[in-house]
C-alpha positions in Angstrom: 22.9 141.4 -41.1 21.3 143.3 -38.0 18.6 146.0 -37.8 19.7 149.0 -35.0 16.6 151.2 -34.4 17.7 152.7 -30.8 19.1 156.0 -30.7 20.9 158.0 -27.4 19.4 161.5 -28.3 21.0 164.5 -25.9 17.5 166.6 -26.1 19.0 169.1 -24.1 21.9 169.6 -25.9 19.8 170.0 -29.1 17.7 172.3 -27.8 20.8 174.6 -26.2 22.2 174.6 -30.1 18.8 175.0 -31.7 18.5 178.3 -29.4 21.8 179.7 -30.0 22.8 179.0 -26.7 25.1 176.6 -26.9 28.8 177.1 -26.0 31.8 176.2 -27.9 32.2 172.8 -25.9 28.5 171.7 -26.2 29.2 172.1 -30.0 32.1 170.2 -30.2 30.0 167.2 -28.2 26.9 167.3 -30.7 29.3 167.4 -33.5 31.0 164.3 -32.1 27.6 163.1 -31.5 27.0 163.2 -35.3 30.2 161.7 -35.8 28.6 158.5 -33.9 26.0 157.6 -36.4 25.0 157.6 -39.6 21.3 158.9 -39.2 22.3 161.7 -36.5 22.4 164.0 -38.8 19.0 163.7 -40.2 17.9 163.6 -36.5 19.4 166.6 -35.7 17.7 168.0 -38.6 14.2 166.9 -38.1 14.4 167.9 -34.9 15.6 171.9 -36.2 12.2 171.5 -38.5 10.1 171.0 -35.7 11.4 173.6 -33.4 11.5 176.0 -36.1 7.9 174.9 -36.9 6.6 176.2 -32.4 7.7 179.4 -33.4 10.3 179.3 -30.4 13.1 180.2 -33.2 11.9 183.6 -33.6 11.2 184.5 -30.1 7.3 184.0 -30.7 4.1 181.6 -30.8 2.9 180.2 -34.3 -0.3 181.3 -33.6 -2.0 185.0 -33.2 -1.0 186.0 -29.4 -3.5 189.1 -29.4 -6.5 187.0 -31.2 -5.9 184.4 -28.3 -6.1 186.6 -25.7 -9.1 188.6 -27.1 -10.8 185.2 -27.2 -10.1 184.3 -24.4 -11.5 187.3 -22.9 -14.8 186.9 -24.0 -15.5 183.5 -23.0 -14.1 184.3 -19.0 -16.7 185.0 -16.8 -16.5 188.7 -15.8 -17.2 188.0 -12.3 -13.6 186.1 -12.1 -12.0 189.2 -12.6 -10.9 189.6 -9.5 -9.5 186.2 -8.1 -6.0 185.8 -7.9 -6.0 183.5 -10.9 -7.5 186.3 -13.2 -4.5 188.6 -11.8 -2.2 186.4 -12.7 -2.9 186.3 -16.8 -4.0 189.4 -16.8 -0.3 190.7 -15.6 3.0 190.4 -17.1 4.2 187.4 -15.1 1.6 185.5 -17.3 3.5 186.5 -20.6 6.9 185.4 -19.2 5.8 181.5 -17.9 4.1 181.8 -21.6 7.4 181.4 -23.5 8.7 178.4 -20.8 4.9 176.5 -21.5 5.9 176.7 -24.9 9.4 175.7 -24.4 8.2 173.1 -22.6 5.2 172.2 -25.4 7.4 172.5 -28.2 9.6 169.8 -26.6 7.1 167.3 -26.2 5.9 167.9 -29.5 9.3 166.9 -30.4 9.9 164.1 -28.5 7.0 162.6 -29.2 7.1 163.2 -32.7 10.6 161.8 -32.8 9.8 158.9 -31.2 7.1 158.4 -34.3 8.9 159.5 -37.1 12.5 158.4 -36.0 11.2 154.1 -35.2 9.5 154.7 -38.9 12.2 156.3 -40.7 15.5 156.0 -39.6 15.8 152.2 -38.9 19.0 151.0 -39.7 20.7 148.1 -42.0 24.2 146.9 -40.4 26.0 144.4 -43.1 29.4 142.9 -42.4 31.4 140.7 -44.8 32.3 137.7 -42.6 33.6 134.8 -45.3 35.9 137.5 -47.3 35.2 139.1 -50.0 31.1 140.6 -50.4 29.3 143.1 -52.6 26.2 144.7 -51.4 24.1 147.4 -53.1 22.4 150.4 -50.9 19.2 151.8 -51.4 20.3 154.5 -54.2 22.2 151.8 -56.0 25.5 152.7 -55.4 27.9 149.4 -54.8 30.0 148.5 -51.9 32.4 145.9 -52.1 33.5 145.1 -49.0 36.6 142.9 -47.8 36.6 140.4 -44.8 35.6 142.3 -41.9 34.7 145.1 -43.2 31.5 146.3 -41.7 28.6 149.2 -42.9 25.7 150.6 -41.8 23.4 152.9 -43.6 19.4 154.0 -43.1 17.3 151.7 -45.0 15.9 154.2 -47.3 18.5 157.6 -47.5 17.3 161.4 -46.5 16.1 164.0 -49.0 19.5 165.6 -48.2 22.2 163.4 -48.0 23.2 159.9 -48.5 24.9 158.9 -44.9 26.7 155.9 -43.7 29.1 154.4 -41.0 32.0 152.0 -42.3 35.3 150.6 -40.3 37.3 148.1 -42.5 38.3 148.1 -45.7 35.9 148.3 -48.8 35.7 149.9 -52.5 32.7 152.4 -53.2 31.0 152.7 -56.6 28.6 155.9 -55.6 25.7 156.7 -58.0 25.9 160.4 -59.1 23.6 162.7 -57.7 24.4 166.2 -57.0 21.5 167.1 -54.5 22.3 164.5 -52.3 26.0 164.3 -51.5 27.2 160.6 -50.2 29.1 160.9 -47.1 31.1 158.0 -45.1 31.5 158.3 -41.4 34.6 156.2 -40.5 36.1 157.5 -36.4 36.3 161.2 -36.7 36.6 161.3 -40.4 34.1 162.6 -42.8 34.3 161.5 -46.7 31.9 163.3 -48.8 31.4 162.6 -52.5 28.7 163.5 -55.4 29.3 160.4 -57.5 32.9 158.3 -58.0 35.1 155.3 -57.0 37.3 155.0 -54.5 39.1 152.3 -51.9 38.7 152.9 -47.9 40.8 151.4 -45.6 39.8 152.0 -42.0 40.9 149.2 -39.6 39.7 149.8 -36.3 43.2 148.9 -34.4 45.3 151.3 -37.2 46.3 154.6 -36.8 45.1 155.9 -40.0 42.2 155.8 -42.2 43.5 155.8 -46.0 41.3 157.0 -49.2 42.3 156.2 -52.4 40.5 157.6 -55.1 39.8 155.5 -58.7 37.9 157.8 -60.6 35.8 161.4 -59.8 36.6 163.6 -56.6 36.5 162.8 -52.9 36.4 165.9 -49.8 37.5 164.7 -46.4 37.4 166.5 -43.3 36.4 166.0 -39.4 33.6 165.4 -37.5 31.3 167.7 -39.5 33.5 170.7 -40.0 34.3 171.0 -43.5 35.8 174.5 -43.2 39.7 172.5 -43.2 38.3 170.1 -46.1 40.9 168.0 -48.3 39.8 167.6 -52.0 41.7 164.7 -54.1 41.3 163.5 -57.0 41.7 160.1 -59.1 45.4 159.0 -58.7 45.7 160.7 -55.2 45.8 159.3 -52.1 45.1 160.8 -48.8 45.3 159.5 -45.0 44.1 160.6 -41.9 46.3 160.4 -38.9 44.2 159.7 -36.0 46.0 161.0 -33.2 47.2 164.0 -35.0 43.7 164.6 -36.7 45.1 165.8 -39.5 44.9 165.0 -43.5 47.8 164.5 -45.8 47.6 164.3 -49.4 49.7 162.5 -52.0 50.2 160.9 -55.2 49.4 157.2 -54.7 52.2 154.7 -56.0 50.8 151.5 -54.7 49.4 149.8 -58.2 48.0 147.0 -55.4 45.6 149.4 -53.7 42.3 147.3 -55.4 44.0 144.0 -55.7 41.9 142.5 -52.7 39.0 143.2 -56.1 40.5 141.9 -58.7 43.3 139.2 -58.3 46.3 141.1 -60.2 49.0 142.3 -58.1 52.0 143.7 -59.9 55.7 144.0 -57.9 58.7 145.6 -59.3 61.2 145.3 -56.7 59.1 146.1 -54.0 60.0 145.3 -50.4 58.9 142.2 -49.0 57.2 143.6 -46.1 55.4 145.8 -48.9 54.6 142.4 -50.5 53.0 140.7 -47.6 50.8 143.9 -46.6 49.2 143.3 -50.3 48.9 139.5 -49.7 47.5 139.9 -46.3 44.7 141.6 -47.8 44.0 139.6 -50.4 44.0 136.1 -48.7 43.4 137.4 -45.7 46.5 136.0 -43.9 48.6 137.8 -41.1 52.3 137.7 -42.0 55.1 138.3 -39.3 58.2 138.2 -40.6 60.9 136.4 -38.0 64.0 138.5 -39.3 64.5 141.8 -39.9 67.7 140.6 -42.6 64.9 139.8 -44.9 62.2 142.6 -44.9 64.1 144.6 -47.2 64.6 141.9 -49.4 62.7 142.8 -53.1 60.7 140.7 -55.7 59.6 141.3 -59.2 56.6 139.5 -60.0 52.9 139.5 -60.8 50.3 136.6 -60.4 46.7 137.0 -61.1 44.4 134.9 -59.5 46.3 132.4 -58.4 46.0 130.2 -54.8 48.3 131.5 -51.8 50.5 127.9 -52.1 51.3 128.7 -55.4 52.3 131.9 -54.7 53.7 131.5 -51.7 56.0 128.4 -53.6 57.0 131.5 -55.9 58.4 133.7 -53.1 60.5 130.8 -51.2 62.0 129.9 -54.7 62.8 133.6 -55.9 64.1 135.1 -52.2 65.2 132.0 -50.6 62.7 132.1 -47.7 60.8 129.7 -45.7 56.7 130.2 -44.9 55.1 128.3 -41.7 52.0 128.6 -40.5 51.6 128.4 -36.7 48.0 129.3 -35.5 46.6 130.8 -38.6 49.8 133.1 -38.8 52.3 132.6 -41.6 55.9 133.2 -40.4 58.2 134.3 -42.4 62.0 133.2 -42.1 65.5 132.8 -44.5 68.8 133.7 -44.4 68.8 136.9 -45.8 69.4 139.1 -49.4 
């Protein structure tokens, strides 16, 4: 478990959105900027609450412009009047470096702020599973069970607004229902945003795709942080995001494996064996190559439930007439054929 607290935060490119300034490219760099971490988007947000709170926003100070001046007034010394640095506030140029000292006020405040509330409240819990299977629970009791590998990162105590988190692996999410704080999983370019269900990731760093498979409730996916092209599914469905292709497809999901990694059970009915060594790879955590292609196509009707890899393994060389051996940590896979 490590704690991140440092944060790469493009001021100038918040402050360009925050003033409507931005272009379509800028906005496309701080939306992949919020794709990058979890607690971005509450960053991004403080950072609106400030700048909203100068005045700058609305074109204008906070405070009273004319009750300033007149103050000011008073206590000048009438006899200054007439140096150069009286004719400068008292003429227009004055009013126009006004808005750029506040500009430039507004950002300090900001920074400085940030750097205060930002160390305080937006340090960051990374957890990966390193011996295989491991359950952890985040700070608004939801459950993660993650498989080997898998690793997560979430704020150590969520926003008022949203319940945000990084994840690459694979992992099964119990999210605790709460409607005015959606739970959202950043995983590469993909969003998944949920009020309150279950539901398996898998999001290998080296694969192409990121697949969601939803147990119970309703999951939207969509990218970056544009949910105007949002895919809902539901429990039963399964949807996967091409990578490359940044797009979503959505299906019904036939694997009856997708949470064996969980529980132990795995159920074939003349499934493929290359289908049936992707399932045993992720629950024993073995990487299967299989030697010749005669036997990839070869299928198997069986369940087990808990049982050792050997014994399972002794199942599969009796029933197909293949041979396992492991060379380097890696089980090939060999026989004569179907």
């Amino acid at each position: 478990m490590k704690n991140g607290k440092d944060h790469i935060i493009p001021l100038e490119l918040i402050s360009r959105f925050l003033s409507g300034e931005s272009t379509d490219k800028e906005n496309d760099m701080l939306n992949q900027w919020l794709a990058e971490s979890p607690e971005n988007a509450g960053i991004l947000e403080e950072y609106r609450k400030v700048w909203a709170h100068t005045g700058i926003l609305e074109g204008k100070p906070v405070f009273d412009l004319d009750d300033e001046w007149q103050h000011f007034q008073e206590n000048v010394n009438p006899s200054k009047k007439e140096n150069d640095l009286w004719n400068f506030l008292a003429g227009p140029k004055f009013f126009g470096s006004f808005y750029r000292m506040a500009a430039v006020v507004a950002m300090g405040l900001i920074l400085g702020y940030s750097m205060f509330y930002f160390g305080k409240q937006f340090s960051t819990t990374s957890f990966q599973a390193q011996l295989g299977k491991e359950r952890i629970e985040l700070p608004d009791g939801s459950v993660v069970i993650l498989n080997k590998g898998a690793e997560i990162t979430y704020p150590e105590k969520f926003s008022k607004d949203n319940r945000l988190v990084s994840f690459s692996g694979e992992a099964f999410f119990q999210i605790q229902k709460d409607p005015e704080r959606p739970f959202i999983i950043r995983s590469n370019n993909l969003s998944i945003r949920v009020l309150g269900t279950s539901f398996n990731v898998k999001a290998q760093p080296n694969s192409p795709e990121i697949e969601v498979i939803v147990n119970t409730g309703r999951v939207a996916l969509y990218e970056g942080s544009d949910r105007k092209n949002e895919k809902n599914i539901i429990a039963g469905q399964k949807a996967v995001y091409y990578k490359t292709l940044n797009k979503i497809s959505v299906s019904e999901n036939t694997n009856p494996n997708f949470l064996a990694w969980t529980t132990g059970k795995m159920i074939f009915d003349g499934s493929p064996l290359s289908e049936v060594l992707e399932v045993l790879s992720s629950v024993y955590h073995k990487k299967f190559i299989i030697s010749s292609e005669k036997i990839k196509n070869c299928r198997l009707t069986v369940s087990f439930e808990n049982q050792e890899l050997p014994a399972v393994l002794k199942i599969l060389e009796t029933t197909l007439d293949i041979e396992f051996t492991e060379n380097a940590g890696i089980m090939q896979v060999d026989g004569p054929g179907c």
